[in-house]
C-alpha positions in Angstrom: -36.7 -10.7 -9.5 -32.9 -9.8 -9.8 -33.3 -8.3 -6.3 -34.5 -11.2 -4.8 -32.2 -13.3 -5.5 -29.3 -11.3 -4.7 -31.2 -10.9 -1.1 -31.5 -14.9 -0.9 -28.0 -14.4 -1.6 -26.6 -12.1 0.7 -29.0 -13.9 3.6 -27.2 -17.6 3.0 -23.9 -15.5 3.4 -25.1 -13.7 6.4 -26.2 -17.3 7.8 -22.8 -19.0 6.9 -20.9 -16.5 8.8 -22.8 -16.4 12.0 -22.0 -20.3 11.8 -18.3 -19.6 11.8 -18.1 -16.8 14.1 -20.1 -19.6 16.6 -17.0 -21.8 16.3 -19.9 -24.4 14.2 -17.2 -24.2 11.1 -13.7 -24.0 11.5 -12.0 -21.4 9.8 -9.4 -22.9 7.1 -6.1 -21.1 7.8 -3.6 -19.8 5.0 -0.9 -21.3 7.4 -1.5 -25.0 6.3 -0.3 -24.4 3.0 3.3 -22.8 4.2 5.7 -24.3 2.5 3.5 -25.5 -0.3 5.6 -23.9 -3.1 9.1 -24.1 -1.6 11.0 -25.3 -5.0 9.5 -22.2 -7.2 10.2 -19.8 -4.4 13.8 -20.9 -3.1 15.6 -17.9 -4.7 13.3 -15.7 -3.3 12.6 -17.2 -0.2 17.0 -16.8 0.4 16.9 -12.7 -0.4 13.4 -12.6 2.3 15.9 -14.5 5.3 18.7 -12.1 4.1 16.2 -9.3 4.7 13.9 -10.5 7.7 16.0 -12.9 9.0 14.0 -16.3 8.4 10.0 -15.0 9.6 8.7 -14.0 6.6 7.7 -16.5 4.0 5.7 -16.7 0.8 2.4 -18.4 1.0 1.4 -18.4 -2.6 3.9 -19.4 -5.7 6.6 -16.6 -6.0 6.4 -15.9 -9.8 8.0 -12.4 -10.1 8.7 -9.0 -8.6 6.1 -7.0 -9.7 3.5 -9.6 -8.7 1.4 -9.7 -5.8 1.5 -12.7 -3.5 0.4 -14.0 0.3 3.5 -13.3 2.8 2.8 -14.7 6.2 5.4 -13.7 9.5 5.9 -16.5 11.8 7.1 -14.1 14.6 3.8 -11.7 14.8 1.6 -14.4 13.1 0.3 -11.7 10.5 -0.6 -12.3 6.9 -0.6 -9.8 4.1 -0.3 -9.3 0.5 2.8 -7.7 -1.4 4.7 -7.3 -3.9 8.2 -8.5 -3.6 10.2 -5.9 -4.6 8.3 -3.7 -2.6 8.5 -5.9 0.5 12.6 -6.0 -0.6 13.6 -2.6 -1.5 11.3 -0.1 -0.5 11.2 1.1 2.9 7.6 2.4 3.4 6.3 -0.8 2.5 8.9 -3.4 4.6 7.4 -5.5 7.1 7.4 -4.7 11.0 5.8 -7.1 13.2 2.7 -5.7 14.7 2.5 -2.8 12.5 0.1 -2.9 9.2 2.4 -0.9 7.2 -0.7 -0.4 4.8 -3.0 1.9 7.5 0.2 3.8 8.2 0.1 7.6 6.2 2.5 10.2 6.5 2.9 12.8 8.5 1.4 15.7 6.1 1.7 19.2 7.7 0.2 22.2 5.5 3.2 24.1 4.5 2.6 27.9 4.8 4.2 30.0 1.6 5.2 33.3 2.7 5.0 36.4 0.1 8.4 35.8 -1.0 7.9 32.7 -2.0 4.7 33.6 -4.3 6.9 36.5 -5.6 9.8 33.9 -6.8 6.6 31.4 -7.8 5.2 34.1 -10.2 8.9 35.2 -11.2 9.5 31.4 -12.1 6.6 31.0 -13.9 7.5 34.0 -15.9 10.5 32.5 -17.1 9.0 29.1 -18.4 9.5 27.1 -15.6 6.6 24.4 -15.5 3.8 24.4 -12.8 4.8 20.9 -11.9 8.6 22.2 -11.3 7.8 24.8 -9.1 5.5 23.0 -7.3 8.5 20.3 -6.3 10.7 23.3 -5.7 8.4 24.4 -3.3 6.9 21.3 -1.8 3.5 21.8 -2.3 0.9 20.5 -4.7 0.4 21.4 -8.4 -2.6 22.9 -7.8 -1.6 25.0 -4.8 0.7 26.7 -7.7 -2.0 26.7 -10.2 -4.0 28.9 -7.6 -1.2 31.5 -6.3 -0.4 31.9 -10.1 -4.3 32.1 -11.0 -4.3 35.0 -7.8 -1.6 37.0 -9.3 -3.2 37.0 -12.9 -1.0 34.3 -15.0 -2.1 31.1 -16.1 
């Protein structure tokens, strides 16, 4: 019984969005309600023009820096969910028009431990040093460690 409702459902979605991708509804857009909570976000609003220079603007109610709120860029017409402090101070996650800083991932390479290097591993691990400390020494993961030292008969 369950399942046929949630298939009646599922259906009256599938229906409602073949309507709007027809053009038969218009689609609301988050760019009517710009400036819709200028007085809470006025401090804010000042450090995003220092930063961006006047395009990027809160949509949603600024209500602090670990919260995550609607940002929308008048230059690249792009909307996209943040953080604040993020958006401010950390560089990964700053907004560049026509980029989705979200899909972006690092560059990882494999990095390729010679025999010396698993010789000072085991010789560090020997002394105390933690798994998690070597592995940070060496770049590579905490597991990667836990294998070479697993290999050479510690644990």
């Amino acid at each position: 019984m369950a399942n046929k409702r949630q298939r009646k459902k599922t259906m009256k979605k599938l229906e409602q969005l073949k309507l709007i991708e027809e053009d038969v509804i218009p689609i609301p857009t988050t760019g009517l309600y710009l400036g819709k909570h200028e007085e809470e976000s006025k401090a804010y609003q000042a450090l995003l023009d220092e930063q961006y220079k006047g395009t990027v603007k809160p949509i949603e109610r600024f209500i602090n820096f670990r919260a995550v709120i609607l940002h929308h860029c008048s230059h690249c017409n792009y909307e996209w969910y943040a953080k604040p402090s993020w958006l401010l101070y950390k560089a990964n996650q700053e907004h560049v028009c026509g980029v989705d800083t979200a899909k972006l991932k690092p560059n990882l390479t494999k990095k390729r431990l010679t025999e010396a290097d698993k010789v000072e591993m085991i010789k560090m691990a020997e002394q105390g040093m933690t798994k998690y400390k070597i592995a940070n020494i060496f770049g590579i993961s905490r597991n990667t460690v836990i294998s070479h030292l697993n290999k050479a008969g510690l644990k």
